[in-house]
C-alpha positions in Angstrom: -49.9 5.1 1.8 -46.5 6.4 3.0 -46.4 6.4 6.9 -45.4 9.9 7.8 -43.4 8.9 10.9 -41.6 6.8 8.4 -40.9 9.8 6.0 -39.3 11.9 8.5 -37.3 9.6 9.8 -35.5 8.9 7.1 -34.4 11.9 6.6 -33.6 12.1 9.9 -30.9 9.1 9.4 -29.6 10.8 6.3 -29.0 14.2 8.7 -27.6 12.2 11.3 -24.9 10.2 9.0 -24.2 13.4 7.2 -23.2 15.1 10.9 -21.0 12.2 11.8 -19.5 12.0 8.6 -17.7 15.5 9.1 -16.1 14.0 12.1 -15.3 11.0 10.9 -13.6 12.0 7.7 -12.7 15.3 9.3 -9.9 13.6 11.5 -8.2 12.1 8.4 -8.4 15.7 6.5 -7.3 17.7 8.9 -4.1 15.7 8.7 -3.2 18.7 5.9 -2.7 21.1 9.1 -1.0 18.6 11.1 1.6 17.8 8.2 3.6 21.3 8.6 4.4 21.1 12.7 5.1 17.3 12.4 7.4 17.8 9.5 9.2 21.0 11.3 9.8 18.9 14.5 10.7 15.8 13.6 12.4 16.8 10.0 11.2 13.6 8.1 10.7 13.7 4.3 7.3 15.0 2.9 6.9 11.9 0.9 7.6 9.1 4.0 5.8 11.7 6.0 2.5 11.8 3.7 2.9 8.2 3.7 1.2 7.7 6.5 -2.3 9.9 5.3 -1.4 7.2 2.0 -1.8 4.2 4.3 -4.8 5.8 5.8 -6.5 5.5 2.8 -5.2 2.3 1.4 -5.9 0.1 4.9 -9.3 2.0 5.0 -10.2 0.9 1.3 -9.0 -2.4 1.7 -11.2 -2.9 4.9 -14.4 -1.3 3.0 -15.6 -4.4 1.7 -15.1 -6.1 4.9 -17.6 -3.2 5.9 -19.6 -3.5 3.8 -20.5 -7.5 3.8 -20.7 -7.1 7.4 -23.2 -4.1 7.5 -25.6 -7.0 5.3 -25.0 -9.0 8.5 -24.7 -7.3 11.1 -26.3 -4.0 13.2 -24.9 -0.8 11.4 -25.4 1.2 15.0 -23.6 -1.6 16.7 -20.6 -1.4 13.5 -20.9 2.7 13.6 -20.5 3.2 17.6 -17.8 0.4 17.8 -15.5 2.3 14.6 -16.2 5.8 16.6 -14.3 4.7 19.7 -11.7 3.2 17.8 -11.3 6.5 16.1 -11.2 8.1 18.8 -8.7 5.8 20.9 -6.4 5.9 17.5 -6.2 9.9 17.3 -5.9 10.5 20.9 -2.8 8.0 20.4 -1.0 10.0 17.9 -0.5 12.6 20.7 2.0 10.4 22.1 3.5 9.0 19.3 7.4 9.8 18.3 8.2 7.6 15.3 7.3 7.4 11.7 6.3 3.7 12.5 3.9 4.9 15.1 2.1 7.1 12.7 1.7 4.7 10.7 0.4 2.2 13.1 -2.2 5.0 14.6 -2.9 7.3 12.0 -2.0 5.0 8.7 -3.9 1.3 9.9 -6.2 2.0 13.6 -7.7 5.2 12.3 -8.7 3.6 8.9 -10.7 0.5 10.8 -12.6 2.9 12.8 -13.6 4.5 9.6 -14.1 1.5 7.7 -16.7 0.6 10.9 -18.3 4.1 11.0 -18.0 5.8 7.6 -19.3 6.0 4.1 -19.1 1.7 3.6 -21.5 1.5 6.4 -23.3 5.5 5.9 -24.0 5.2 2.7 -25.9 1.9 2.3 -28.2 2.6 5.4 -29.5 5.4 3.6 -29.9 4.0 0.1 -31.9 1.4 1.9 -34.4 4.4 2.9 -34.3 5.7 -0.6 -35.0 5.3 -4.6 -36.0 7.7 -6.5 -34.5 10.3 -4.5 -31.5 8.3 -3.8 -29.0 10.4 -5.6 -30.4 13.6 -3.2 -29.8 11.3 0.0 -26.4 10.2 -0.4 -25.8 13.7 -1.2 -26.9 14.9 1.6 -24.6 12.4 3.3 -21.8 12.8 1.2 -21.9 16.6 2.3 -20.9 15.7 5.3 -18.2 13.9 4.1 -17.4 17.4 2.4 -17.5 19.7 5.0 -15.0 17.4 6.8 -12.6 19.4 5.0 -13.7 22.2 7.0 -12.6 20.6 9.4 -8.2 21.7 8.6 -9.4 24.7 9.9 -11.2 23.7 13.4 -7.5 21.9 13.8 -5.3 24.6 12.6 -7.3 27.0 15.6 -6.6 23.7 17.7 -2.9 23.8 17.0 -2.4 27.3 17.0 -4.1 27.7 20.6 -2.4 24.6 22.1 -0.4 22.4 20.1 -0.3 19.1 17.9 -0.3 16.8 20.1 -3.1 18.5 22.5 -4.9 19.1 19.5 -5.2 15.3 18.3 -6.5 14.6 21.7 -9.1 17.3 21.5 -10.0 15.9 18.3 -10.3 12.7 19.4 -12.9 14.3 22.2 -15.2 15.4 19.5 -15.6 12.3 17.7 -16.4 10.3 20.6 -18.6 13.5 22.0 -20.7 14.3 19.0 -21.1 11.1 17.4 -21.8 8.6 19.9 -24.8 10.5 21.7 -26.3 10.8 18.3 -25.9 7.4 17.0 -27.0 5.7 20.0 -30.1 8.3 20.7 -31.5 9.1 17.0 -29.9 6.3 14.1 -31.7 4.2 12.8 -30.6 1.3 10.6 -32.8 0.4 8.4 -36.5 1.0 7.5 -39.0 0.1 11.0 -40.6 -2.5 9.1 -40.9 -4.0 6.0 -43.9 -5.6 6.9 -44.1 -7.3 3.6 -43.3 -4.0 2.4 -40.2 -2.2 2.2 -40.0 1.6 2.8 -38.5 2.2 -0.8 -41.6 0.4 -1.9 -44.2 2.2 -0.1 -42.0 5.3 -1.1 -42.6 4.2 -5.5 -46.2 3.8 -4.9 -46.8 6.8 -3.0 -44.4 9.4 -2.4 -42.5 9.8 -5.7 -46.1 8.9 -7.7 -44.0 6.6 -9.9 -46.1 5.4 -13.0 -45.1 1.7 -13.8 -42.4 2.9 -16.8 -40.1 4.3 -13.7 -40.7 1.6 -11.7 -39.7 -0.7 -14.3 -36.0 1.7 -14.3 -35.6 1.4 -10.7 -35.7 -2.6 -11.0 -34.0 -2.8 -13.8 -30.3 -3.4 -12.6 -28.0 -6.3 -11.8 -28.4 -6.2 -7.7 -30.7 -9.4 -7.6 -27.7 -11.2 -9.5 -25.9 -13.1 -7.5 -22.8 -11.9 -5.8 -20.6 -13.8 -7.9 -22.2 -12.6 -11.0 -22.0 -9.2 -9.9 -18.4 -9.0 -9.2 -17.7 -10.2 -12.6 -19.4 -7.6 -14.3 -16.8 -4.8 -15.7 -19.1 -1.9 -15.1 -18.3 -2.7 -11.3 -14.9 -2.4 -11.8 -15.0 0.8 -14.4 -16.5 2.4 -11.6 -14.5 1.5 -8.9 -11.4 2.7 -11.2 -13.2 5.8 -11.6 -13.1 6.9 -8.0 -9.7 5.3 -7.7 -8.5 8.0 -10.4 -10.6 11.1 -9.1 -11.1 10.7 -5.7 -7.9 8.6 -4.4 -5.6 9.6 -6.8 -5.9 13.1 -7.8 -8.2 14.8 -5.2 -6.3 13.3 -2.3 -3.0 14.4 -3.6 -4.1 17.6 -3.6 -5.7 17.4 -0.3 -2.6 15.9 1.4 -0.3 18.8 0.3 -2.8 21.9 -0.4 -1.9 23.4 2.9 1.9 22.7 2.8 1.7 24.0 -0.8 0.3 27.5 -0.2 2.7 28.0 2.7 5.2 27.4 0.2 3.8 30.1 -2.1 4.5 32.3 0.2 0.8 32.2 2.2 0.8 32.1 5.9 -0.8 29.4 7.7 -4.1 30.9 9.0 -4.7 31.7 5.2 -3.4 27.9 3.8 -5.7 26.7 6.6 -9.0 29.0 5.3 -8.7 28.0 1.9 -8.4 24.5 2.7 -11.6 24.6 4.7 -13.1 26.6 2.1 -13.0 24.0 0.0 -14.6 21.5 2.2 -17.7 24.6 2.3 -17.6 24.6 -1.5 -17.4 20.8 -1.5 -20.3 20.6 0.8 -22.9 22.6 -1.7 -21.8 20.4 -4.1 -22.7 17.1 -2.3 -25.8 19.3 -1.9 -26.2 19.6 -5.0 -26.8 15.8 -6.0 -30.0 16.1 -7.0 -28.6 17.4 -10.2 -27.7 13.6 -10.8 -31.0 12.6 -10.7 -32.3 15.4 -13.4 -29.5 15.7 -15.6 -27.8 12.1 -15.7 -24.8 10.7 -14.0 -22.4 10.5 -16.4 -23.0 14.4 -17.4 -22.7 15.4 -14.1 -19.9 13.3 -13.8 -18.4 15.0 -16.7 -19.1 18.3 -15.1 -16.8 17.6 -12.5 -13.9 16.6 -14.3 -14.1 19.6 -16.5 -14.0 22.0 -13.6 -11.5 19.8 -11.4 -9.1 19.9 -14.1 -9.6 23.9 -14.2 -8.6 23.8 -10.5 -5.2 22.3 -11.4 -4.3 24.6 -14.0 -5.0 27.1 -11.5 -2.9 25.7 -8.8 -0.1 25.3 -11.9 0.1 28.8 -13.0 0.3 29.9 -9.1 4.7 30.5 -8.7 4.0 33.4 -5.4 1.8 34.8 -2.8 0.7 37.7 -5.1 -2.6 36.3 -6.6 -4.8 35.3 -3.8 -8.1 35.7 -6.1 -6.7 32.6 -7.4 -6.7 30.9 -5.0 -10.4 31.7 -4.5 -11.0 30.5 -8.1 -9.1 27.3 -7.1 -11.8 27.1 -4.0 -15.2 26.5 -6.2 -13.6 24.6 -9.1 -11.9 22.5 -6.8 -14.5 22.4 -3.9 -17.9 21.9 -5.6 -17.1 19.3 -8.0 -15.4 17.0 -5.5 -18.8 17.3 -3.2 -20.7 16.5 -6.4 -19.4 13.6 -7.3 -19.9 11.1 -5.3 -23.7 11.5 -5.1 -23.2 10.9 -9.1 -20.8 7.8 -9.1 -22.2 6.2 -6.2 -26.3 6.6 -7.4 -24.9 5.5 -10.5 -23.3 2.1 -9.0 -27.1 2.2 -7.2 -28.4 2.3 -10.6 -27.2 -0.6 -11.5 -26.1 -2.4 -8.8 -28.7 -2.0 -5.8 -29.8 -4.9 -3.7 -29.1 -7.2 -1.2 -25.3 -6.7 -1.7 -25.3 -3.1 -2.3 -23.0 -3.6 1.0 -20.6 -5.0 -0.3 -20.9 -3.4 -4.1 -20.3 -0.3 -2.2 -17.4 -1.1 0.1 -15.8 -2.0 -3.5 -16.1 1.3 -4.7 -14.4 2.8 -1.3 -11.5 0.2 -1.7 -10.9 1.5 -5.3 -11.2 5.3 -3.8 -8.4 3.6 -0.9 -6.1 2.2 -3.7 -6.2 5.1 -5.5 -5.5 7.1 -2.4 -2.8 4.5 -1.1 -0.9 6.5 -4.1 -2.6 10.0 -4.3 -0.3 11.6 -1.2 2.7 9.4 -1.1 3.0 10.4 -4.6 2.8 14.1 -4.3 5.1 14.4 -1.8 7.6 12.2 -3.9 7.5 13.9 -6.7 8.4 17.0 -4.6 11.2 15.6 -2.6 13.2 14.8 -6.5 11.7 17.8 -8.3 11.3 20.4 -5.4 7.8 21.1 -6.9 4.2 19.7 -7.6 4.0 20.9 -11.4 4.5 17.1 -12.6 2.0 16.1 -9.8 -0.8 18.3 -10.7 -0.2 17.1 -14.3 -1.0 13.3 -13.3 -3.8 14.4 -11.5 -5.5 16.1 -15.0 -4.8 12.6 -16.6 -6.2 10.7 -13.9 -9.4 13.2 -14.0 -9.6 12.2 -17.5 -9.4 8.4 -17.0 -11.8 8.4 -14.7 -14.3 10.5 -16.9 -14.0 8.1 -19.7 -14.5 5.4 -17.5 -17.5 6.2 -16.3 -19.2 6.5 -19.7 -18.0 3.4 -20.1 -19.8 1.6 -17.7 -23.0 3.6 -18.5 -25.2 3.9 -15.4 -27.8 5.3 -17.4 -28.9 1.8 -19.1 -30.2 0.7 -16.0 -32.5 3.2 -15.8 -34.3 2.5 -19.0 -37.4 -0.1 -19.1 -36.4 -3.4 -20.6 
């Protein structure tokens, strides 16, 4: 019978990582509103300038496995409190810093450890270790925090616009260590109270969910009691990892790098780049929200989904040459915004599908270094392309094809088989 403290708390841990995920990802997303008043006082290039959101993202997924086998070995609040201070230390730093090295030092390779420590490598395999059945719902959940950090462009754009940059990274700094510390060290909970023989997902088959033995069978039926060695040789790893490389690193972190520089040079004012791009993180939120669908429909169709409407989103932002359509832009909001919530809750159940168990940890840190390849390219790239073409048609073009990749990819590795009985 399923211990109702139990229950709750679990979902109290997935509420808890889901608020400290919009801090936590917040700082690196609001580096869209930072980008305009850095660029205007210092004068650097928009493509060695982005570099340092690309380094961001390639230290951070080159440090997610690291995570990741550590959170099987170590204390996840321990992991979590020690990456929020770093966080915090790192962005408080950039307020003082004056060269391109600098940022790339802070914001490109300090920032993206404190992450590593404190974000999705560590968030997301806590709570799949609460969950099964319902898994794809609770990284959702979790993942919508990740999401609304996009809101987040506009809490630092008020910041800004009150004070400056360099106050505002300070402040922003402030918050991480002020929300997410308190939380983590008074409610978070690492793993299941005890597995007294048996393990909360257990309980949770028999009980909760009613499983009859045919769904139990599904859950089991995966590669995550393999060996580690045997896992990492299986391709449908790697097809997934590629696929958030393509859509998440590559293509929706382009655009998130250079949305807000984009729209002010359409003509928008900054108040009104900085809404939309916030917007999106709202929209991107109800999708995370939203991954329930996963569990009902399928992961690869849901996948699908998302492609399909995040390659709608780019011909949107393509036929945009002024400031005279905002409806657009709106458009551009939800085909943009929900399917990047949406998602992960897919790709990442689906890896869970196949690959849950004792190195889930580390299975999952490899998908976060693909999405930190793919996002070591995603914003240096955009803002390349602009510097020789003075435009981001030829941009938003790659970013349909890697959309497509990554759909095709996911089929590939077929999630969905590990869900049927042997």
């Amino acid at each position: 019978m399923l211990n109702k403290p139990v229950f709750r708390n679990r979902w109290t841990v997935a509420a808890i990582a889901a608020i400290c995920m919009v801090v936590i990802y917040g700082i690196r997303h609001s580096f869209s509103a930072f980008f305009p008043p850095i660029l205007s006082d210092y004068g650097w290039t928009r493509g060695s300038t982005a570099l340092m959101f690309s380094i961001n993202v390639a230290f951070y997924g080159i440090l997610a496995p690291i995570a990741g086998s550590l959170f099987d070995r170590w204390k996840p609040k321990l992991m979590i409190s020690v990456g929020i201070l770093i966080i915090g230390i790192s962005t408080a730093a950039c307020a003082i810093a004056n060269e391109l090295w600098q940022f790339y030092a802070l914001f490109g390779i300090l920032l993206s450890v404190g992450m590593a420590f404190s974000g999705g490598p560590v968030m997301i395999p806590v709570v799949s270790r609460w969950f099964t059945r319902r898994r794809g719902a609770a990284i959702g959940i979790v993942v919508a925090g990740g999401a609304l950090s996009f809101s987040m462009v506009t809490y630092a754009e008020y910041l800004i616009s009150m004070f400056d940059w360099r106050l505002a990274f300070v402040l922003l700094a402030g918050t991480a260590i002020g929300i997410c510390i308190p939380l983590i060290l008074s409610f978070f909970r690492g793993q299941p109270k005890q597995q007294v023989k048996l393990s909360v997902e257990t309980r949770e088959i028999s009980k909760s969910d009613s499983m009859n033995p045919q769904e139990s069978a599904a859950v089991s039926s995966n590669y995550g009691n393999l060996p580690l060695i045997h896992i990492l040789e299986n391709y449908r790893l790697w097809l997934i990892a590629l696929s958030y490389m393509l859509y998440m690193g590559i293509a929706n972190y382009l655009i998130v790098a250079h949305q807000v520089v984009f729209f002010l040079d359409l003509g928008y004012d900054s108040h009104f780049a900085a809404f939309i791009a916030g917007a999106v993180g709202i929209f991107a939120a109800l999708g995370a929200l939203s991954g329930f669908l996963s569990d009902k429909i399928g992961r690869e169709k849901t996948f699908t989904a998302c492609c399909l409407l995040s390659i709608i989103s780019l011909l949107v932002l393509l036929s945009q040459k002024d400031a005279s359509n905002p409806w657009a832009l709106y458009i551009f909001v939800l085909s943009f915004g929900f399917p990047m919530g949406l998602f992960s809750p897919a790709l990442i159940a689906g890896a869970a599908d196949l690959f849950y168990g004792k190195h889930f940890g580390t299975v999952n840190g490899i998908l976060f270094m693909g999405f930190g390849l793919g996002g070591a390219i995603g914003p240096w790239l955009g803002g390349y392309i602009f510097d020789i073409t003075g435009n981001y048609s030829l941009a938003f073009i790659i970013c349909i094809v890697a959309y497509t990749i990554a759909c095709v990819s996911f089929w590939i590795a077929a999630p969905h088989r590990a869900r049927k009985p042997r």
